[in-house]
ZAFIKE-208353 format. One record per atom (N, C-alpha, C): y, x, z; chain; atom name. Coordinates in Angstrom, 3 decimals. Each point is the difference from the previous one (the first is absolute). Example, Ala and Ser with C-alpha at 12.3 -4.5 7.8 and 13.67 -1.06 7.14 Angstrom:
! residues 2
+----------+----------+----------+-------+------+
:    north :     east :       up : chain : name :
+----------+----------+----------+-------+------+
:   -5.690 :   13.190 :    7.800 :     A :    N :
:    1.190 :   -0.890 :    0.000 :     A :   CA :
:    1.200 :    0.900 :    0.000 :     A :    C :
:    1.050 :   -0.350 :   -0.720 :     A :    N :
:    1.190 :    0.820 :    0.060 :     A :   CA :
:    1.090 :   -0.770 :    0.730 :     A :    C :
+----------+----------+----------+-------+------+
! end
This chain:
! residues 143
+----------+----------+----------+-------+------+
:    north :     east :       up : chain : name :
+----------+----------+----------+-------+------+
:   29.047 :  -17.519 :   70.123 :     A :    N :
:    0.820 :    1.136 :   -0.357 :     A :   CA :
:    1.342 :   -0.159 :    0.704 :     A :    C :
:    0.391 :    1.266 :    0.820 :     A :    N :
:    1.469 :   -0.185 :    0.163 :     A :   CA :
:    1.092 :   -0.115 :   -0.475 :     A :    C :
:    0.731 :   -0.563 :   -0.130 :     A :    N :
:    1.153 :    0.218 :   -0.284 :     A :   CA :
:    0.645 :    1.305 :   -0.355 :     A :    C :
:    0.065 :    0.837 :    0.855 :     A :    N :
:    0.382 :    1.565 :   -0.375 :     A :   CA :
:   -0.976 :    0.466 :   -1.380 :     A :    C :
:   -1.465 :   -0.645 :    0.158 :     A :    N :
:   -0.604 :   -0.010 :   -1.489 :     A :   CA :
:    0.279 :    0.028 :   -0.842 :     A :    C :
:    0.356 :   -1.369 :   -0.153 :     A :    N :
:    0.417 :   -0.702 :   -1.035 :     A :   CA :
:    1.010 :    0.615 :   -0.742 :     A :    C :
:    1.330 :   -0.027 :    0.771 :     A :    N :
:    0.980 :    0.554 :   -0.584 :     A :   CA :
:   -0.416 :    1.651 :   -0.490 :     A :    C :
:   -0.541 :    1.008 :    0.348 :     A :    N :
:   -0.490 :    1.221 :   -0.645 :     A :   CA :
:   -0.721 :   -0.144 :   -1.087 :     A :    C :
:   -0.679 :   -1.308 :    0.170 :     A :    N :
:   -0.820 :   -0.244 :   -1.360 :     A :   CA :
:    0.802 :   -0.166 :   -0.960 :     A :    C :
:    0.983 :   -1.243 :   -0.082 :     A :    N :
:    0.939 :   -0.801 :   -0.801 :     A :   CA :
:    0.869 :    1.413 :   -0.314 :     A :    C :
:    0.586 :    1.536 :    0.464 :     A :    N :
:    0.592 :    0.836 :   -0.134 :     A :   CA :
:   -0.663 :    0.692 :   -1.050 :     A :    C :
:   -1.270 :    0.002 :    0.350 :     A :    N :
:   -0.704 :    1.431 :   -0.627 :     A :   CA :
:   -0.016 :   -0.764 :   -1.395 :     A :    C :
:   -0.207 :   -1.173 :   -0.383 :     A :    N :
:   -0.796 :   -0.484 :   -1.133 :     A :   CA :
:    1.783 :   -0.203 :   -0.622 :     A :    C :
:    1.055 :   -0.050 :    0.555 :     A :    N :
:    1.078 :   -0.224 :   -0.646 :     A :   CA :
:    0.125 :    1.963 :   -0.348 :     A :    C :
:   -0.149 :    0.461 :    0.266 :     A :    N :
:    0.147 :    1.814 :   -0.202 :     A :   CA :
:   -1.064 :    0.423 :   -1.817 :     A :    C :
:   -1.080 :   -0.894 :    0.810 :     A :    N :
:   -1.124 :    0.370 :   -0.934 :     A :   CA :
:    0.275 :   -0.373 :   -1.242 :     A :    C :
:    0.917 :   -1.159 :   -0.339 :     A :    N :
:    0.783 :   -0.167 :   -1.829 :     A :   CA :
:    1.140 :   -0.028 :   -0.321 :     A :    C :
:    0.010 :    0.135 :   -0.775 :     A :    N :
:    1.866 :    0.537 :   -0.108 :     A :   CA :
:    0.682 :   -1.843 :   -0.427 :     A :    C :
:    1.119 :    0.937 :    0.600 :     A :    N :
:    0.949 :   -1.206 :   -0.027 :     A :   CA :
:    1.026 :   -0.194 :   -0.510 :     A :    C :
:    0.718 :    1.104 :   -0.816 :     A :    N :
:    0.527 :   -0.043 :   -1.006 :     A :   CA :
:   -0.386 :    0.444 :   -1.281 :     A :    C :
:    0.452 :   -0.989 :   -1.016 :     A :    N :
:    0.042 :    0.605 :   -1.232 :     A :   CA :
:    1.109 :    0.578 :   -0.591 :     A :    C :
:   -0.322 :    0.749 :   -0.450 :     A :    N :
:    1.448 :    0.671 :   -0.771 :     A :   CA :
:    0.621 :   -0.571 :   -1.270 :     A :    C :
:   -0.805 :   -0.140 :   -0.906 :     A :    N :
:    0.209 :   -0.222 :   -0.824 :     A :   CA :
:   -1.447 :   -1.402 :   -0.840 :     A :    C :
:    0.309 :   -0.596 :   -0.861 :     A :    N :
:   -0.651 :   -1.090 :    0.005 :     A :   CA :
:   -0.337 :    0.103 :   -1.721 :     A :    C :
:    0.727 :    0.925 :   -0.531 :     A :    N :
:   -0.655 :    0.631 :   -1.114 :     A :   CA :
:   -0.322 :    1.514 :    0.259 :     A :    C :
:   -0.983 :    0.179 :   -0.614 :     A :    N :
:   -0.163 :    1.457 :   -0.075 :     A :   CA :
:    0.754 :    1.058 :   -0.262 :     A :    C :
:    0.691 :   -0.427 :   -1.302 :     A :    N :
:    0.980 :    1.409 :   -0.428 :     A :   CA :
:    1.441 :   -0.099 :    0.639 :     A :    C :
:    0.451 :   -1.050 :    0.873 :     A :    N :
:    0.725 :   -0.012 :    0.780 :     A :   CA :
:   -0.272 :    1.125 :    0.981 :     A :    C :
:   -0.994 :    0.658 :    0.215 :     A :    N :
:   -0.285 :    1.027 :    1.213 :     A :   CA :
:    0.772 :    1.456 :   -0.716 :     A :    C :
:   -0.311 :   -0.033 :   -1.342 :     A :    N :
:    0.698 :    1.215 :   -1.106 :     A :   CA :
:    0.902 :   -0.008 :   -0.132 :     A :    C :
:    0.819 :   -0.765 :    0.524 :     A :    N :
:    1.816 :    0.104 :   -0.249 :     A :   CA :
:    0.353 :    0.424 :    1.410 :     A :    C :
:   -0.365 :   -0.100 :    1.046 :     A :    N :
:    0.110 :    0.664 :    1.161 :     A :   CA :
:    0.401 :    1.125 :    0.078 :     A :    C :
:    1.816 :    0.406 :    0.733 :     A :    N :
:   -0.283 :    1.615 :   -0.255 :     A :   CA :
:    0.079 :    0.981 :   -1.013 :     A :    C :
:    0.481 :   -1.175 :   -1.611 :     A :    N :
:   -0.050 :    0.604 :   -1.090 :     A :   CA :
:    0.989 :   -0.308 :   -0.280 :     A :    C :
:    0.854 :    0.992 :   -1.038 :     A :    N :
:    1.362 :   -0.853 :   -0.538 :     A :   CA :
:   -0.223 :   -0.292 :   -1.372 :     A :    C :
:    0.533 :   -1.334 :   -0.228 :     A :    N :
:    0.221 :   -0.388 :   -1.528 :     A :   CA :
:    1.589 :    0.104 :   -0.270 :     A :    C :
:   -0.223 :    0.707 :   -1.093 :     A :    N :
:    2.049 :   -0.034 :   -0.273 :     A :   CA :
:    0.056 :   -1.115 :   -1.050 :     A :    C :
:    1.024 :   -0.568 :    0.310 :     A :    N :
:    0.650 :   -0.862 :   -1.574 :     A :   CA :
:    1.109 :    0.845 :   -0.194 :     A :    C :
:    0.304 :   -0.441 :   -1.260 :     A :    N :
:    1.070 :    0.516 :   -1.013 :     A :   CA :
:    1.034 :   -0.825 :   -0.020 :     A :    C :
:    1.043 :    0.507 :    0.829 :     A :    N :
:    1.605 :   -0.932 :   -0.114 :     A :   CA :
:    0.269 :    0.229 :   -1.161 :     A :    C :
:    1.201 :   -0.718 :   -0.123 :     A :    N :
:    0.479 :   -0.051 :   -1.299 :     A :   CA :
:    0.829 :    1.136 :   -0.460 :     A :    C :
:    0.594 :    1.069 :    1.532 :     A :    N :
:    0.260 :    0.967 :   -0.691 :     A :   CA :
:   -0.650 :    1.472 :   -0.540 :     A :    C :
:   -1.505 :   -0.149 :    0.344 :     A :    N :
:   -1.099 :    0.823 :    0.092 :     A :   CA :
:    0.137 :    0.818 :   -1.300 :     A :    C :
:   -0.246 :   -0.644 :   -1.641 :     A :    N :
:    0.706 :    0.286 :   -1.044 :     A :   CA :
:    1.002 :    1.077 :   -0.166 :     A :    C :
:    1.310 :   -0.264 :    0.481 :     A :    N :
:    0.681 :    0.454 :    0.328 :     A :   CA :
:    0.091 :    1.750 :    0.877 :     A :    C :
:   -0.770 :   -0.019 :    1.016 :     A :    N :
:   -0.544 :    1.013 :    1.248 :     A :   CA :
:   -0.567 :    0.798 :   -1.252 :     A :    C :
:   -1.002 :   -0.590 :   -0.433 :     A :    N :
:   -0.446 :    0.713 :   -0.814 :     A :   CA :
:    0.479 :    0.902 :   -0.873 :     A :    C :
:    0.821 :   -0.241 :   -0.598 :     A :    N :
:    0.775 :    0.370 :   -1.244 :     A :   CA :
:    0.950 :    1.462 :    0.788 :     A :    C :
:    0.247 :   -0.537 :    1.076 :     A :    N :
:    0.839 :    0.972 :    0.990 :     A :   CA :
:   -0.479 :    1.058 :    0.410 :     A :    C :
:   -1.486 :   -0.187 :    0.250 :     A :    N :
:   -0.746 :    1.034 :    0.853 :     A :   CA :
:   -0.990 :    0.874 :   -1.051 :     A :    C :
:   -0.138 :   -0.993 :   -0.845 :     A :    N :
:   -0.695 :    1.475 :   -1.445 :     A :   CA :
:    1.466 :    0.693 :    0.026 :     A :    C :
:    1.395 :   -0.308 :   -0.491 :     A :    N :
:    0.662 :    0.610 :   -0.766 :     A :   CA :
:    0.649 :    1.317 :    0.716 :     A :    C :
:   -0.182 :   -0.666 :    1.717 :     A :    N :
:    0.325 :    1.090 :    0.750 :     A :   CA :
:   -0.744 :    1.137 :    0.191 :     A :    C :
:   -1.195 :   -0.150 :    0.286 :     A :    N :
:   -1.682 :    0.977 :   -0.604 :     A :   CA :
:    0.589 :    0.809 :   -1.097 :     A :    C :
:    0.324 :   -1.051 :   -1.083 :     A :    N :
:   -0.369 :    1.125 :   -1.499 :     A :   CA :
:    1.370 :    0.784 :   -0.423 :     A :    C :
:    1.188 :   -0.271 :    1.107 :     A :    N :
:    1.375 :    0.222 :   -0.478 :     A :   CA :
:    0.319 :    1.632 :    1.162 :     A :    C :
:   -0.495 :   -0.306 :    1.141 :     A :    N :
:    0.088 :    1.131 :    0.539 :     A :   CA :
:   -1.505 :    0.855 :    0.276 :     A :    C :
:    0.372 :    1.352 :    0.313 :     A :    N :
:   -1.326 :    0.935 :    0.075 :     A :   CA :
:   -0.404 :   -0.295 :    1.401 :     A :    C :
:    0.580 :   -0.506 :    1.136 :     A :    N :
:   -0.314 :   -0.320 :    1.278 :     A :   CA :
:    0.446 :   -1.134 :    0.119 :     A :    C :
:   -0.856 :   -1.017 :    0.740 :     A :    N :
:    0.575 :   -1.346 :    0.800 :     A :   CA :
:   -0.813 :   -0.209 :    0.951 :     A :    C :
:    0.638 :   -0.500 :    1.241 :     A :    N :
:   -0.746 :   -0.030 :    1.134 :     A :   CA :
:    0.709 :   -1.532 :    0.068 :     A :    C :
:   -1.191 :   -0.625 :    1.070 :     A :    N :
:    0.590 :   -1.873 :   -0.425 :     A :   CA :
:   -0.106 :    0.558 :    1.576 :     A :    C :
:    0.809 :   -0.140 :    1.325 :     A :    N :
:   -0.360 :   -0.571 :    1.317 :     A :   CA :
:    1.050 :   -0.886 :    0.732 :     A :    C :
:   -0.048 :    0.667 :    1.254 :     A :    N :
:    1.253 :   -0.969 :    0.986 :     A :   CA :
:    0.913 :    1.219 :    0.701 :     A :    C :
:    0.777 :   -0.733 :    0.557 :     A :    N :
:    0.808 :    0.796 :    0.704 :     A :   CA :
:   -0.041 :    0.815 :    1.067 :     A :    C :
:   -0.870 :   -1.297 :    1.062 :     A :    N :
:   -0.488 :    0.264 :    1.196 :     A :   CA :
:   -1.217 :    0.716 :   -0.028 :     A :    C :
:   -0.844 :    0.494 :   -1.030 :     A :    N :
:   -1.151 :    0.470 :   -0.204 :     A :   CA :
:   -0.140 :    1.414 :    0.390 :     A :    C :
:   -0.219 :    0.454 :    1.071 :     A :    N :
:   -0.213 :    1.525 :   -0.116 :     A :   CA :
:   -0.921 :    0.735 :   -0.952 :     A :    C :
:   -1.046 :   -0.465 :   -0.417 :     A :    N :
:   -0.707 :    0.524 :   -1.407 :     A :   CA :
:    0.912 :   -0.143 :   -0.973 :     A :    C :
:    0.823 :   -0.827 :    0.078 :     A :    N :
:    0.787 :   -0.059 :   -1.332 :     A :   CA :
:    1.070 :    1.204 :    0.015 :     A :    C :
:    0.613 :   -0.194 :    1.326 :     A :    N :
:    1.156 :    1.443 :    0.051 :     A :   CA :
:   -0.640 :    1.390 :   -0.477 :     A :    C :
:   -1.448 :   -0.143 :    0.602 :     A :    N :
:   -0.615 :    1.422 :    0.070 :     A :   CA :
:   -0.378 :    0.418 :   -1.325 :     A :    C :
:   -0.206 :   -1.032 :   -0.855 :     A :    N :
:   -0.466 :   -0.063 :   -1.620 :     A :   CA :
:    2.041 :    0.332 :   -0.590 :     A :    C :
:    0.393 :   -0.546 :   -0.066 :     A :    N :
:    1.370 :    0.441 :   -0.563 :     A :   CA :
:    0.541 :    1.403 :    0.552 :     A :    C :
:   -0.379 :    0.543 :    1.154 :     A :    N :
:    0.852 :    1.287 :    0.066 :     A :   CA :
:   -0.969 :    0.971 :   -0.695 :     A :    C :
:   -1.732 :   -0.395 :   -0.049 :     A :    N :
:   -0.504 :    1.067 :   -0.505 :     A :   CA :
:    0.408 :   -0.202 :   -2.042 :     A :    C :
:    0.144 :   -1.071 :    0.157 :     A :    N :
:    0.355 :    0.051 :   -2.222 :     A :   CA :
:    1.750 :    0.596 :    0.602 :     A :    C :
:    0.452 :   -0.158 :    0.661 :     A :    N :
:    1.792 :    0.671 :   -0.077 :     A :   CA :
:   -0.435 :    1.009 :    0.010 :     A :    C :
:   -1.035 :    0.656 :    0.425 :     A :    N :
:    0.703 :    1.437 :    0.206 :     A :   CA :
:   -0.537 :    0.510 :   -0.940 :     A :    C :
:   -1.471 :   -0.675 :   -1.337 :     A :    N :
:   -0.224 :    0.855 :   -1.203 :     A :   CA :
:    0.542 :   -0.683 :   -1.266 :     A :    C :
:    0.125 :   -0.763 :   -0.200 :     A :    N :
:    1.031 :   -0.952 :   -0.647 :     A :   CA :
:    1.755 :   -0.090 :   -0.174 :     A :    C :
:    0.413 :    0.187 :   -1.205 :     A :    N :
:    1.659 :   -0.557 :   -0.139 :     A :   CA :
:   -0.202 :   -1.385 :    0.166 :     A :    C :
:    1.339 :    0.155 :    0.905 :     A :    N :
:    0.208 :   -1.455 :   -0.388 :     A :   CA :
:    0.755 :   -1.238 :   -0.793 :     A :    C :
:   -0.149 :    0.432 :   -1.274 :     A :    N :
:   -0.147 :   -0.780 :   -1.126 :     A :   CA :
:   -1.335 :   -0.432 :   -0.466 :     A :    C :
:   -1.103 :    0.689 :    0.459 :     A :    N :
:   -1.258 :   -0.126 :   -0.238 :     A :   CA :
:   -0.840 :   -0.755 :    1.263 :     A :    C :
:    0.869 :   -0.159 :    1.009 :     A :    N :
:   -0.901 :   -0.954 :    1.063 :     A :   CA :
:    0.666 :   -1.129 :    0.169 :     A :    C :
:   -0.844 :   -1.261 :   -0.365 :     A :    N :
:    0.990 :   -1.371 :    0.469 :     A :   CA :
:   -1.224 :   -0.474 :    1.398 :     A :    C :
:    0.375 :   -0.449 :    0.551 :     A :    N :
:    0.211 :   -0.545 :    1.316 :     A :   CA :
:    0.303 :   -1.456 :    0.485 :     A :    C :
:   -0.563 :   -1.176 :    0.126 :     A :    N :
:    0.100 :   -1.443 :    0.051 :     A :   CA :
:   -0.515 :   -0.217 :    1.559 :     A :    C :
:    1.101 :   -0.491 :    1.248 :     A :    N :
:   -0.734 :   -0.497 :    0.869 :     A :   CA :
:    0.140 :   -1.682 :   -0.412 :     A :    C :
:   -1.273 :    0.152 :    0.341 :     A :    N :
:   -0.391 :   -1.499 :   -0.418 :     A :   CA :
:    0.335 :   -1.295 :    1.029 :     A :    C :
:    0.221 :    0.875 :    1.193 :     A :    N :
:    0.431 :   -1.481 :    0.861 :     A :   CA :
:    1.571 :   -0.063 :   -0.080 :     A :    C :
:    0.673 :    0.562 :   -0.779 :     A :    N :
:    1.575 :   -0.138 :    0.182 :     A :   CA :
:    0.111 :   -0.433 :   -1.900 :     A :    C :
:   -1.357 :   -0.528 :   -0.625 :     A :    N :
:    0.754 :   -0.670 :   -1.038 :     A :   CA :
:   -0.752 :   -1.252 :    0.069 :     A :    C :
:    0.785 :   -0.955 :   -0.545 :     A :    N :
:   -0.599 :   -1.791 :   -0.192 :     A :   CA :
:   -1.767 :   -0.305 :   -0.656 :     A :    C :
:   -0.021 :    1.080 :   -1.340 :     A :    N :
:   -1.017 :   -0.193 :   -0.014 :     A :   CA :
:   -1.390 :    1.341 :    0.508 :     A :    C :
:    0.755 :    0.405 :    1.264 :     A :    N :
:   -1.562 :    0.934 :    0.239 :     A :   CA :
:   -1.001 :   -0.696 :    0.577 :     A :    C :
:   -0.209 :   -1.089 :    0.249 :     A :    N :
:   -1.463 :   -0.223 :    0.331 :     A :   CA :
:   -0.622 :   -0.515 :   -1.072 :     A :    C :
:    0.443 :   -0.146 :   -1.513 :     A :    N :
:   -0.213 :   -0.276 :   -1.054 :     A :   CA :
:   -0.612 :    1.645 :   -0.528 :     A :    C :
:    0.751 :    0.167 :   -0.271 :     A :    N :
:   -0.203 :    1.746 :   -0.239 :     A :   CA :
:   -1.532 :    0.522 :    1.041 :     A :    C :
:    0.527 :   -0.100 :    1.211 :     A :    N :
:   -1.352 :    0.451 :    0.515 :     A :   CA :
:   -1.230 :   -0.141 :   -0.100 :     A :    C :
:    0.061 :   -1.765 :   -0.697 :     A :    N :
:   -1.077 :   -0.737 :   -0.232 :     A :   CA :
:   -0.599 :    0.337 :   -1.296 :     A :    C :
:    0.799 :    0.290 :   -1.088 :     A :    N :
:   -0.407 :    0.582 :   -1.061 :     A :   CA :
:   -0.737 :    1.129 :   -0.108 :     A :    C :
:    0.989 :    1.258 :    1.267 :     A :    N :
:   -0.758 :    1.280 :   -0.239 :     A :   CA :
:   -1.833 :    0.064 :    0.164 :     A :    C :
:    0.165 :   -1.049 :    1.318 :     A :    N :
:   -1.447 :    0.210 :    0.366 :     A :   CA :
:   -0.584 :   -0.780 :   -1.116 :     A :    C :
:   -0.252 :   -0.880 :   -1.064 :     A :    N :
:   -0.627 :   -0.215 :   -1.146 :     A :   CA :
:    0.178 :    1.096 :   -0.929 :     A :    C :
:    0.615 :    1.037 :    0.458 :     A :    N :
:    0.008 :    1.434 :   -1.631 :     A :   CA :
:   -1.001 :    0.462 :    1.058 :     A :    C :
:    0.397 :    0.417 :    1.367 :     A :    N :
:   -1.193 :    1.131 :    0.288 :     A :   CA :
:   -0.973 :   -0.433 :    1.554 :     A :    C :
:    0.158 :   -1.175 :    0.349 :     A :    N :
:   -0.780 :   -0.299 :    1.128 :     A :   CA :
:    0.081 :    0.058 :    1.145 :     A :    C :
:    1.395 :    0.631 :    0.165 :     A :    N :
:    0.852 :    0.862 :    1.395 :     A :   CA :
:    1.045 :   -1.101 :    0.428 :     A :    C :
:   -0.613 :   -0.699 :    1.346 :     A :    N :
:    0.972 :   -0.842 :    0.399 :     A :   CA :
:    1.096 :    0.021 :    0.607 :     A :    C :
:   -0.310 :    2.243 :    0.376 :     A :    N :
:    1.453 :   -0.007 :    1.058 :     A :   CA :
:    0.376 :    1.032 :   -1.147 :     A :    C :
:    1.575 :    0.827 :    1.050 :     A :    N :
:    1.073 :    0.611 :   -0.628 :     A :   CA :
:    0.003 :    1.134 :    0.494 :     A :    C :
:    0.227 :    0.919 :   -0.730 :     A :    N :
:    0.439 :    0.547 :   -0.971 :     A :   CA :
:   -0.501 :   -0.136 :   -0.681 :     A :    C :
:    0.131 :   -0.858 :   -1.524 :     A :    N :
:   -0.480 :    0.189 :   -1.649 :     A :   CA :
:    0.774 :    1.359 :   -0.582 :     A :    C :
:   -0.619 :    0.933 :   -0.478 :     A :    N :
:    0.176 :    1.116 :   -0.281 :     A :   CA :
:   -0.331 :    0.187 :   -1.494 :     A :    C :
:    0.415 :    0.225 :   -1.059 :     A :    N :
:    0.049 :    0.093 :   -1.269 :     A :   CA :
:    0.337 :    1.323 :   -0.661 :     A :    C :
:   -0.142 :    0.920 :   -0.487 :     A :    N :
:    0.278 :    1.444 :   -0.370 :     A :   CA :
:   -0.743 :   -0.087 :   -1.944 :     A :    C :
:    1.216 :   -0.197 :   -0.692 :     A :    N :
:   -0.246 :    0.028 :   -1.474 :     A :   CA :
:   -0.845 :   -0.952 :   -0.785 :     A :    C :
:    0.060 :   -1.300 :    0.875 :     A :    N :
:   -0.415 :   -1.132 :   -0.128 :     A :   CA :
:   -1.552 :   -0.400 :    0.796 :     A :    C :
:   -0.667 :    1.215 :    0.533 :     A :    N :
:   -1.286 :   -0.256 :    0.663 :     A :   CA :
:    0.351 :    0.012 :    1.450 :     A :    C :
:   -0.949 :   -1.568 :    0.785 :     A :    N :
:   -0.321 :    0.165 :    1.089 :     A :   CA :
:   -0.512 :    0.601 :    1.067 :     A :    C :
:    0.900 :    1.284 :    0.651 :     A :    N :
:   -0.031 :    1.065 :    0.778 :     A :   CA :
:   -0.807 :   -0.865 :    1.530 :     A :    C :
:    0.502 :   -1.099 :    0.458 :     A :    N :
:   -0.714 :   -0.724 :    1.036 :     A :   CA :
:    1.324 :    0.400 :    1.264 :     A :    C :
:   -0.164 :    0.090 :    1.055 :     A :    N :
:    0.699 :   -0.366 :    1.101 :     A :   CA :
:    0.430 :    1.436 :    0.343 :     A :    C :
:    0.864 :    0.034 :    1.344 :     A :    N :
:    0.233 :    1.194 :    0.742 :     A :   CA :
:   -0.808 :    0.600 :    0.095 :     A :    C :
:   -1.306 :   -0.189 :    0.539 :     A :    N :
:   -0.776 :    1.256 :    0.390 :     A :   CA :
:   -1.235 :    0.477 :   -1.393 :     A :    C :
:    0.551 :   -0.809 :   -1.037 :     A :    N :
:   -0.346 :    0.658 :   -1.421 :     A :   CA :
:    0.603 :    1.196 :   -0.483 :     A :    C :
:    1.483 :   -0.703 :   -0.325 :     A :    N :
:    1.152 :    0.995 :    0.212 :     A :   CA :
:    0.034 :    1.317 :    1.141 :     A :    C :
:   -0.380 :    0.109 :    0.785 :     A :    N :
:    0.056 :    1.387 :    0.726 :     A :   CA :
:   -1.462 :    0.556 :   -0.200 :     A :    C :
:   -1.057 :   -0.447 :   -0.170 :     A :    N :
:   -0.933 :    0.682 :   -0.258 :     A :   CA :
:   -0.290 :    0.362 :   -1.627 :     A :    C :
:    0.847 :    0.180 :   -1.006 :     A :    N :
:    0.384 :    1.176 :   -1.038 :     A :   CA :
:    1.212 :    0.575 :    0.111 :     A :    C :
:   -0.590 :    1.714 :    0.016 :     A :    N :
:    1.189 :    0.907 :    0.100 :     A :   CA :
:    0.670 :    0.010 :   -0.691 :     A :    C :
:    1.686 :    0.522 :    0.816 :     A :    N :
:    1.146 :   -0.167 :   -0.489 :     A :   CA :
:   -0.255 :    0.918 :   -1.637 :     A :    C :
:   -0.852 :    0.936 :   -0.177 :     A :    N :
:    0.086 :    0.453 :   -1.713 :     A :   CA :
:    0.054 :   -0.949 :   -1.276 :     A :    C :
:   -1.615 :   -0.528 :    0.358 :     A :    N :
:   -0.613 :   -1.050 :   -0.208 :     A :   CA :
:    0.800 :   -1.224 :   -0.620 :     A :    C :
:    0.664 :   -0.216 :    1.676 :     A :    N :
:    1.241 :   -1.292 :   -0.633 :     A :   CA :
:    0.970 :    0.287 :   -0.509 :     A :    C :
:    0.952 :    1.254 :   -0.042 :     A :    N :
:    0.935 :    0.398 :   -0.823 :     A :   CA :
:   -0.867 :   -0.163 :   -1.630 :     A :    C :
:   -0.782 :    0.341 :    0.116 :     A :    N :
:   -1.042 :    0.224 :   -1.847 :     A :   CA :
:   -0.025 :   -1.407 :   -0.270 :     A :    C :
:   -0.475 :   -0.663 :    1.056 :     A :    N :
:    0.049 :   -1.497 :   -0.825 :     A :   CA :
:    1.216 :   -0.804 :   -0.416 :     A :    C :
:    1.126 :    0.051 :    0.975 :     A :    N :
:    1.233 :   -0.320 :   -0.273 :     A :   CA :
:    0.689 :    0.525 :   -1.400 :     A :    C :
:   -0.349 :    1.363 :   -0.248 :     A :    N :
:    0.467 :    0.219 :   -1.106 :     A :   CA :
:   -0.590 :    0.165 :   -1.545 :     A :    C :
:   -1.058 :   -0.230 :    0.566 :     A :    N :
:   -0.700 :   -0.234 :   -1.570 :     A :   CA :
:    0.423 :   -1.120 :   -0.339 :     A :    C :
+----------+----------+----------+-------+------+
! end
């Protein structure tokens, strides 16, 4: 056998089984890609903040600054909404918004922003918010 053989042989049969393992337990493959949250110590706390803001105003939107869904979600509640009735939290210009953020998505499963709230129920994101008409959302705001 030649040489040039050989080595194609010694290639193919290194191709033919794998050569890494990933993981060396099984359910190590299930945490891949998944997030586990822990609970800081001021989580408690977030908490207490983010029901009271829900149940204290008829609108709350949780986002960021830089967020264009988020701008686009606040001018559409400004313009059917007083504003005494819309609170507004960007979350990257306070200490604890990635606490806060982390919470919201354990109330409703939504990892990005705009959190949108209208009389304590989860309305869902910007393009929730524009797809019910402005009647619609004036009726819900004020019931």
């Amino acid at each position: 056998m030649s040489a040039a053989v050989r080595r194609l042989a010694a290639i193919s049969s290194h191709l033919s089984r794998p050569q890494i393992t990933l993981a060396r337990n099984p359910l190590q493959l299930a945490k891949l890609g998944s997030s586990y949250s822990t609970q800081s110590p001021n989580m408690s706390g977030v908490k207490e903040v983010v029901d009271q803001a829900i149940k204290q105003n008829k609108v709350a939107v949780f986002g960021k600054s830089w967020c264009p869904y988020c701008q686009r979600a606040k001018a559409i509640l400004a313009a059917v909404t007083k504003d005494s009735d819309l609170l507004y939290w960007d979350l990257d210009k306070r200490e604890d918004g990635s606490d806060i953020q982390a919470y919201l998505k354990t109330l409703n499963g939504q990892g990005t922003v705009p959190h949108v709230y209208i009389q304590q129920e989860f309305i869902g994101g910007c393009s929730d918010l524009q797809a019910i008409p402005e009647s619609k959302l004036k009726a819900k705001i004020s019931a």
